[in-house]
N, C-alpha and C positions, 0 to 999 in steps of 0.2 A: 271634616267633610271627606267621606270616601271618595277618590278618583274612579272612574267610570272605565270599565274597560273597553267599550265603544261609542262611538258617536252619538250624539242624539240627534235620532229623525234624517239618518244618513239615507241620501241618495243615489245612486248611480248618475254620474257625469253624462250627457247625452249628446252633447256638440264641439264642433271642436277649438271650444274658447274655455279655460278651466280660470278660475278666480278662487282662491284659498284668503279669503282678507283675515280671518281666523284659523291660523296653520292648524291649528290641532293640538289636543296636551290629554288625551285620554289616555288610559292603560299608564307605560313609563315614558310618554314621548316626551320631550321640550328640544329646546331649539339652542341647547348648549353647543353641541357638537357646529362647529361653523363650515353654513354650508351645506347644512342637512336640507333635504326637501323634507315638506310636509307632507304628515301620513295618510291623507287624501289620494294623493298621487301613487302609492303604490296600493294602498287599499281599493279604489279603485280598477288597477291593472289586474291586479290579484283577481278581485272578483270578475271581473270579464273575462277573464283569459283562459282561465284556469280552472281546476275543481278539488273538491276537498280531497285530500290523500295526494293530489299529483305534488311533485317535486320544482319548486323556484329556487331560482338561483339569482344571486346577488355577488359579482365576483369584485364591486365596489360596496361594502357593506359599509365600510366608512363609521358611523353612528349609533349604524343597529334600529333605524330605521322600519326597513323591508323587512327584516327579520321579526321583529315584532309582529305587525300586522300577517305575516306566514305564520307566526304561532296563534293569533290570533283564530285566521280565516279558518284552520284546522289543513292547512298545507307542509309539506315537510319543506327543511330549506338547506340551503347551504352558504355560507357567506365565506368570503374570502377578502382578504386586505393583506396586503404587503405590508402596510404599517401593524406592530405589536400594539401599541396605544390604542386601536382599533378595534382589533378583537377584543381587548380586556375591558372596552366602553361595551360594547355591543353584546358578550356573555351578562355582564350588568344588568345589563336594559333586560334580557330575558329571564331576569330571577323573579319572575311572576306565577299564579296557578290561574290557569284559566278550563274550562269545561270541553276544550278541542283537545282531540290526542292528534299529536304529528311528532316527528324524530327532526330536532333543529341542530346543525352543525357548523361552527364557527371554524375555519382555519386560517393561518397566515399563508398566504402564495401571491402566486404569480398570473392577476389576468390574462396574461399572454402566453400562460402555459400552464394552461390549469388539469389538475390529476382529477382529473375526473372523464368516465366513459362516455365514447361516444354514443351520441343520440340517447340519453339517458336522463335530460331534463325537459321540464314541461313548459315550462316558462322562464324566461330571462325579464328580470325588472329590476333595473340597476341604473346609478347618477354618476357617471364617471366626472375628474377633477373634469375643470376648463381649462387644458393645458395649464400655467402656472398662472393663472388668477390669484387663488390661494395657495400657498404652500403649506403641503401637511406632514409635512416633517424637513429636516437640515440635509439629511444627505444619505438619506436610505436608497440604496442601492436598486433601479427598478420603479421608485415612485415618478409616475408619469407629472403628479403635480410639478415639478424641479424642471418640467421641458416646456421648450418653449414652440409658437405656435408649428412650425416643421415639422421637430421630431416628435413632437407629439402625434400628430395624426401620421405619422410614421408608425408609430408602436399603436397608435388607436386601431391600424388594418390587421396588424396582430390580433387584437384583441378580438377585431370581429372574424379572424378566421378562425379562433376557437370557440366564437360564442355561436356561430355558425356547426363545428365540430357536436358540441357538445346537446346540441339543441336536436329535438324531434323533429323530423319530418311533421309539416304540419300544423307547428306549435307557434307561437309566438315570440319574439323578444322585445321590451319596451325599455327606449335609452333617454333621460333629460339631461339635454346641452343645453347651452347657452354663447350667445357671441362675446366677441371682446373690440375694444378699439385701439389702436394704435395709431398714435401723430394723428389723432382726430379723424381716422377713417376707420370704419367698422371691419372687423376681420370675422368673415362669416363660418363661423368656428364651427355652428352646427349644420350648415347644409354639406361644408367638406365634409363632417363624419355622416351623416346618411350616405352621400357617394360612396364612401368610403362602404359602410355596410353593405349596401347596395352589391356594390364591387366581388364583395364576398361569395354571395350568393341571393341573399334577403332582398324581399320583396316591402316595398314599404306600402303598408296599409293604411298607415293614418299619422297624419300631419296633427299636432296640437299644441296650440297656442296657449301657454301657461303664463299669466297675467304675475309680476311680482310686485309686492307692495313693500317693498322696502327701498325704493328711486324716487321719493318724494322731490321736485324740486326745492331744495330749502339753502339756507348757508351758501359754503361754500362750493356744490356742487351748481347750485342754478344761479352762483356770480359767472362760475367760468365756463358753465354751459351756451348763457349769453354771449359773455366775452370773447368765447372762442368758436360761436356757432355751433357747437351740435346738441344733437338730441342725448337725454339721457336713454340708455337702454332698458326697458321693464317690460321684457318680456324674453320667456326661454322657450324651446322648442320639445316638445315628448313625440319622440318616434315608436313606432311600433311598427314593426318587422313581421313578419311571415316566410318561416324558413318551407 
């Protein structure tokens, strides 16, 4: 059976409650890479935001995610990851032919100091780590996953003054966070990075509640969810900026 290189019967998201219970597996996607969002979420941003020919940028390509659906939608892109493992997943993922011309460019750098001109992207739509939830590599020099909650939104204000830098007047940037808990108090990881954007310069336009379905209470999470009182978390936050 031939995979499909889009959706079937796709919609445009309308409110700000997003539910993915079927992540997505059209074109190269799956849900190897851990920790990828689903290709909803930047197909979606893509198409709102943005238009055919303009330039997106993903300076967490992480997966090769976003990069797809930019080859897709007929957008040019540019992905960036500090990790090599990253790039050489996310070149992979784009050995496809599809019927859009765009120019897609993978590098290794530095979100927080990205070679790239100013004002010369159209859109920002990108999943940065959750400080060290996951760690995606041992000890690469620069991966924000390896920080813990401080320095990470330390180097996240970095991050948004070049995504700020690099971004049009006018244009968009869309970020999914997620919170964390620590000694059973929730650590509100994604509203510090909105301030934190915010802080920048960015105007936040839209607040979105992204629904996860992988917090099933089951086992051993809903013995010590009981046991210890709290809630389990299933739900992350998609910001969208307006520089």
């Amino acid at each position: 059976m031939k995979i499909p290189l889009h959706p079937e019967n796709f919609e445009l998201e309308t409110n700000t409650v997003w539910s993915f219970p079927n992540r997505g597996k059209w074109a190269t996607h799956d849900a190897k890479y851990r920790g990828n969002w689903s290709p909803y979420i930047p197909r979606n941003i893509i198409l709102r935001y943005s238009e055919m020919g303009d330039t997106v940028l993903d300076q967490f390509v992480g997966g090769g995610t976003t990069a797809v659906e930019a080859k897709l939608t007929g957008r040019n892109f540019i992905g960036v990851d500090i990790n090599p493992n990253a790039i050489e997943i996310s070149k992979r993922k784009l050995d496809f032919e599809c019927d859009k011309n765009s120019q897609v460019d993978i590098l290794q750098g530095d979100a927080r100091k990205l070679y790239i001109e100013n004002e010369s992207v159209d859109l920002i739509c990108t999943h940065p780590p959750y400080a060290d939830i996951i760690h995606y590599s041992k000890d690469i020099d620069g991966d924000l996953s390896l920080l813990s909650i401080k320095p990470f939104l330390m180097e996240i204000g970095r991050v948004a003054e070049e995504s700020f830098r690099v971004l049009k007047k006018g244009k968009f940037c869309a970020i999914l966070m997620g919170d964390t808990r620590k000694k059973g108090m929730v650590q509100p990881l994604a509203f510090e990075t909105m301030r934190i954007f915010e802080l920048a310069g960015f105007k936040t336009k839209e607040i979105i509640i992204k629904e996860q379905h992988n917090c099933k209470a089951t086992g051993f999470w809903k013995t010590n969810s009981i046991k210890h009182n709290f809630l389990l978390l299933a739900h992350e936050y998609l910001f969208v900026f307006k520089k």
